[in-house]
C-alpha positions as CSV (number, residue, x, y, z in Angstrom):
1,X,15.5,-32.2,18.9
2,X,12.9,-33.5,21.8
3,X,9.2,-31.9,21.9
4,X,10.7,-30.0,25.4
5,X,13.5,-27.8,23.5
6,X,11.1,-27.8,20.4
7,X,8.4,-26.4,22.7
8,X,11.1,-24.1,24.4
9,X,12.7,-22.4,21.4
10,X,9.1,-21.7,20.2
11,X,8.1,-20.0,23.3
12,X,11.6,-17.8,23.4
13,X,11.1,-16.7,19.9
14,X,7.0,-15.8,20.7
15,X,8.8,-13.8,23.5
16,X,11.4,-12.1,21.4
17,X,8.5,-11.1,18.6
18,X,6.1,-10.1,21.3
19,X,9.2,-8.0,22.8
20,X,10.2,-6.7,19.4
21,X,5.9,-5.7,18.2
22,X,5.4,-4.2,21.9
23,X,9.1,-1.9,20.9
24,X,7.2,-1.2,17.5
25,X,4.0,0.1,18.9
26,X,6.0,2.3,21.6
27,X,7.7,4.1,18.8
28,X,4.8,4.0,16.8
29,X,3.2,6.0,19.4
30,X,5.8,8.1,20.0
31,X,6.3,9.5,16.6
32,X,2.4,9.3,15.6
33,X,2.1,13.6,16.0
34,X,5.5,14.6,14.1
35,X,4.9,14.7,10.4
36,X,7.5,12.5,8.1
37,X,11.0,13.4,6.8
38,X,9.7,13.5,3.6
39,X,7.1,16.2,4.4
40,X,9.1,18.1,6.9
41,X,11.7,18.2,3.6
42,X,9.3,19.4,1.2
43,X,7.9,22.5,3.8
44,X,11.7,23.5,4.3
45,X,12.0,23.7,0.6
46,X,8.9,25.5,0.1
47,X,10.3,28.3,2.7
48,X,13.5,28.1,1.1
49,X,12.1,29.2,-2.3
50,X,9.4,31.9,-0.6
51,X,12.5,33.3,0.7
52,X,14.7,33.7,-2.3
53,X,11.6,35.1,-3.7
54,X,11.4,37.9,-1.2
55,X,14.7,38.6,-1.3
56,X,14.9,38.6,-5.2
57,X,11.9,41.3,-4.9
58,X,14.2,43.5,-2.3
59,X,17.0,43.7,-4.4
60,X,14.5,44.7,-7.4
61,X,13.1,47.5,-5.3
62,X,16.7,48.7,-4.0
63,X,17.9,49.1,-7.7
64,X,14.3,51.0,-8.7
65,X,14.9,53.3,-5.7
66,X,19.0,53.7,-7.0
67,X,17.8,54.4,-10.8
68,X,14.8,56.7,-10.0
């Protein structure tokens, strides 16, 4: 390999990083206000429980209301 296609494949790879850091940033961007997957996980199970818990508490006060 010559200094010319040494020279060239260095340039096309620069190119492909700079293409592939610019694609980075852009999605970087993009997702920077959306909270995680983790954290969007961990508020659905928190609603999930405060649910069940409501619902466990109706079915409490519908047997109360039944028995009294």
């Amino acid at each position: 390999m010559n200094l010319y296609e040494l020279e060239w494949h260095i340039k096309d790879r620069l190119r492909q990083d700079r293409e592939f850091a610019a694609h980075q940033a852009m999605l970087g961007q993009a997702l920077a206000g959306r909270p995680g997957i983790r954290l969007r996980f961990g508020i659905l199970l928190i609603r999930l429980g405060t649910w069940l818990r409501d619902s466990a508490k109706e079915a409490d006060t519908e047997v109360e209301r039944v028995t009294a």
